[in-house]
C-alpha positions in Angstrom: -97.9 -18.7 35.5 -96.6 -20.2 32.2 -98.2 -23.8 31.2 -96.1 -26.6 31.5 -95.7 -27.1 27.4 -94.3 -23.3 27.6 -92.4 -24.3 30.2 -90.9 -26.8 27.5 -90.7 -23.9 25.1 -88.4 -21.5 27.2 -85.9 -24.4 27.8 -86.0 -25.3 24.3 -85.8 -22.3 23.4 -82.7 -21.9 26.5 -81.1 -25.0 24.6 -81.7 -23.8 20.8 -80.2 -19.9 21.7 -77.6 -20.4 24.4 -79.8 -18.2 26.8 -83.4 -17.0 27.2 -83.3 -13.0 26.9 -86.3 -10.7 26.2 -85.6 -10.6 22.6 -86.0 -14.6 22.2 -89.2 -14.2 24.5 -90.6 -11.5 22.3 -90.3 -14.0 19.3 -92.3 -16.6 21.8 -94.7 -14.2 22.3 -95.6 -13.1 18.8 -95.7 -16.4 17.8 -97.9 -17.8 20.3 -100.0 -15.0 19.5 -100.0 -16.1 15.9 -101.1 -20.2 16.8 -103.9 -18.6 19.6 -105.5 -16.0 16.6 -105.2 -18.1 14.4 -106.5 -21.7 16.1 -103.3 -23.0 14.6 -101.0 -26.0 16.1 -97.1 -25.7 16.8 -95.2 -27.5 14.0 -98.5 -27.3 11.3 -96.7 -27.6 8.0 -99.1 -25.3 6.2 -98.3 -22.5 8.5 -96.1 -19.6 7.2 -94.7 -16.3 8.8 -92.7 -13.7 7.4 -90.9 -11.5 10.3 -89.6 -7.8 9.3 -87.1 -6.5 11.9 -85.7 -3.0 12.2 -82.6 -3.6 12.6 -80.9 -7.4 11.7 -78.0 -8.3 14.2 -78.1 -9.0 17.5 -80.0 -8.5 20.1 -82.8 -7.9 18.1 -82.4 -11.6 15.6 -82.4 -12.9 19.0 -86.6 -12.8 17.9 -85.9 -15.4 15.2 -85.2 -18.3 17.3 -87.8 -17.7 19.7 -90.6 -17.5 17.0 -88.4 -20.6 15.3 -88.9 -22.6 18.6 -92.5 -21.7 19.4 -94.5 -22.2 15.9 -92.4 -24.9 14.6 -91.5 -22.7 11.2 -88.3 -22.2 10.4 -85.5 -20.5 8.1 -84.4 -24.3 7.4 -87.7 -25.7 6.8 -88.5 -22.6 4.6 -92.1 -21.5 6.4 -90.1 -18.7 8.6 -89.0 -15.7 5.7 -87.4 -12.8 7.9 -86.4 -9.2 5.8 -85.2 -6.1 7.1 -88.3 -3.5 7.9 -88.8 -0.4 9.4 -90.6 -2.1 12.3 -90.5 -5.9 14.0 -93.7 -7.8 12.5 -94.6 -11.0 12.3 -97.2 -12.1 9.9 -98.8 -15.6 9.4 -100.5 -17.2 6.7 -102.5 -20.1 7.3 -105.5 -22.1 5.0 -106.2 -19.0 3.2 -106.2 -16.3 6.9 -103.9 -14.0 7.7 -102.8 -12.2 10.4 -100.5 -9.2 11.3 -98.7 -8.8 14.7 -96.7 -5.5 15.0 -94.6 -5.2 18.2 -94.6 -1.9 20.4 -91.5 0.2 20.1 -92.7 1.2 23.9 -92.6 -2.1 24.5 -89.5 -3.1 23.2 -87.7 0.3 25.0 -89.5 -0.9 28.4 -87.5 -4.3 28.5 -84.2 -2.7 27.6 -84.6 0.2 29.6 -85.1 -2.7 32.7 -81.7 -4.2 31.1 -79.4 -0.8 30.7 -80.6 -0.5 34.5 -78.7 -4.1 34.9 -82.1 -6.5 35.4 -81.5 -9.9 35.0 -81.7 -10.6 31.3 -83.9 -13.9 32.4 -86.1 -11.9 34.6 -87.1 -9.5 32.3 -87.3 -12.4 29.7 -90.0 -14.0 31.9 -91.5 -10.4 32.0 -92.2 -10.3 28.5 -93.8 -13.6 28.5 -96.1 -12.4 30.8 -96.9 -9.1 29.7 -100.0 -7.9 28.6 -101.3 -8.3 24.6 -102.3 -4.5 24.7 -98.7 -3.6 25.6 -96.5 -5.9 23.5 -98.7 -4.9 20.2 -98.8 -1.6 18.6 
């Protein structure tokens, strides 16, 4: 069950995007990740992530906003740096610790499998909120 301040999160992230998908939910994910390792609060200016994604256009940018929306860094605000990578990464800096999330290509190919089968796009968005750390991570 999500906490109501996540709760907050999807629809602000619902708002922000125009819809909540899996790829806006994977960006939640790996940045909640990033504030829980790192004992770091939404929104802390001294926070900084570069993302790396595999391929940059749509669906997969959809991870920008969600990891815009959840940590409070963003391209405007210049703590959110995203490149083109061979994988999807997210890594934070904060008061001198770092930390390196790399997302699953299982993962990733279990939530669009679930769409090319015609899921709900929200349901399996949920999903991946919900989903295990061992299986997002790679």
């Amino acid at each position: 069950m999500l906490g109501e301040n996540r709760r907050e999160i999807v629809e602000k992230v619902r708002d922000f995007h125009g819809h909540f998908g899996p790829y806006a939910a994977l960006g939640v994910r790996l940045g909640w990740l990033g504030l829980e390792r790192l004992k770091v609060e939404r929104g802390d200016e001294r926070l900084r992530i570069r993302l790396t994604l595999n391929v940059l256009k749509p669906p997969t940018t959809c991870i920008i906003d969600g990891i815009q929306v959840s940590t409070g860094c963003t391209i405007g605000n210049g703590r959110l740096k995203v490149a083109r990578g061979k994988a999807i990464t997210a890594s934070f800096a904060f008061n001198g610790k770092r930390l390196r999330l790399k997302a699953s290509k299982a993962f990733i190919r279990w939530f669009r499998d679930r769409l090319d089968r015609g899921e709900p796009m929200e349901r399996v968005a949920y999903d991946v909120l919900k989903a295990d750390v061992a299986e997002i991570l790679a």
